[in-house]
N, C-alpha and C positions, 0 to 999 in steps of 0.2 A: 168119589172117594179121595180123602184131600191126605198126603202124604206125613208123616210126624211130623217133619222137619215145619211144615206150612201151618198145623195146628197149633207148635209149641209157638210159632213167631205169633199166632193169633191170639193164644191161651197163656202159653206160660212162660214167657220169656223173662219172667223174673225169676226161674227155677237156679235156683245153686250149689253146687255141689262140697262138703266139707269133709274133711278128716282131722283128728285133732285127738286132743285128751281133754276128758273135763277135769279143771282145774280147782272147780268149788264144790261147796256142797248144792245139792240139788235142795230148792224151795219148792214147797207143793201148797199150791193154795186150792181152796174148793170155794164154786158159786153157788149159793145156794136159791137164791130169785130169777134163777138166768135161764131162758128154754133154751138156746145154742151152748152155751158152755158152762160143763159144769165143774171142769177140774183145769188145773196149770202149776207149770210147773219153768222157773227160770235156772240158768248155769252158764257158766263160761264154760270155754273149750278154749286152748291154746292151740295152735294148729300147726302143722307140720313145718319143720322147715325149709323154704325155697323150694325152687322144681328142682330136678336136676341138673341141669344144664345151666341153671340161672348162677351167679352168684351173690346174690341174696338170702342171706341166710336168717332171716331175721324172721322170729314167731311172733303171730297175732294174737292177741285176745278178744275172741266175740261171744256178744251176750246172744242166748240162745233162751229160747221160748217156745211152750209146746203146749196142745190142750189136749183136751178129753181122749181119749185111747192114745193117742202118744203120750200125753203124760202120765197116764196110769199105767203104761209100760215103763217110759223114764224112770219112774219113782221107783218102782216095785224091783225093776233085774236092775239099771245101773246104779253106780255110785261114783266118789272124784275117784279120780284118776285112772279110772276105764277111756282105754284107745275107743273110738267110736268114727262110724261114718253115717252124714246126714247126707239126707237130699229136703234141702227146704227152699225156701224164699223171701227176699228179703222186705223187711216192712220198718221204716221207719230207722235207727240204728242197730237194731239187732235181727236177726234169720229167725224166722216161725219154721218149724219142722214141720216136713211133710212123711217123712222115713226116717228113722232113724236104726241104726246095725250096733250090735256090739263088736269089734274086731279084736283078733287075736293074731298078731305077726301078718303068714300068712292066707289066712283062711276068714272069710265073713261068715257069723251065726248069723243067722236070720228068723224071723220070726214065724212061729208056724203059719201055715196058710199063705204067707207073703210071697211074693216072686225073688228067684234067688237073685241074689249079686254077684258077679264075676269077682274070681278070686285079686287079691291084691297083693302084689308083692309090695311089700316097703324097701328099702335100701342105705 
């Protein structure tokens, strides 16, 4: 039985963690010749600024990218300028989504069925 910590170094050490606002409008494109993907959807997100303790205060803008059930979720509940947190990975210059959350201050929606997210204080 091989530990998280050993699968993710095996599996998914490209996993990223974001918080952010989207900043643009959401693009939805749909595939129509493609047996893996049939929908996408691209957006910026501006991202929070600095850690705490840092003093770096300076916000990012990354391009975000997401398909089939994440982006027919994308499209359908958010829109700009919804606070959001992803869990993706990154490919090329921009993060493909793997999760994505709506967030509201203190509290993460989650999507039915999903596993919850620990609450997130911002500050």
């Amino acid at each position: 039985m091989e530990y998280e910590y050993e699968y993710a170094v095996k599996k998914d050490i490209n996993i990223c963690f974001l918080s952010g606002t989207i900043i643009t409008e959401i693009k939805f494109e749909f595939f129509y010749n493609s047996r893996k993907l049939l929908s996408k959807v691209n957006f910026k997100i501006e991202t929070e600024s600095g850690y705490k303790s840092s003093k770096k205060n300076d916000k990012e803008i990354i391009d975000i990218v997401a398909y089939n059930e994440n982006a027919d979720y994308v499209y359908s509940v958010l829109k700009s300028k919804d606070d959001v947190i992803i869990k993706g990975f990154l490919e090329k210059n921009k993060v493909v989504v793997d999760d994505i959350q709506l967030s509201e201050k203190n509290k993460v929606i989650k999507r039915k069925g999903e596993k919850t997210w620990r609450k997130i204080k911002r500050e």
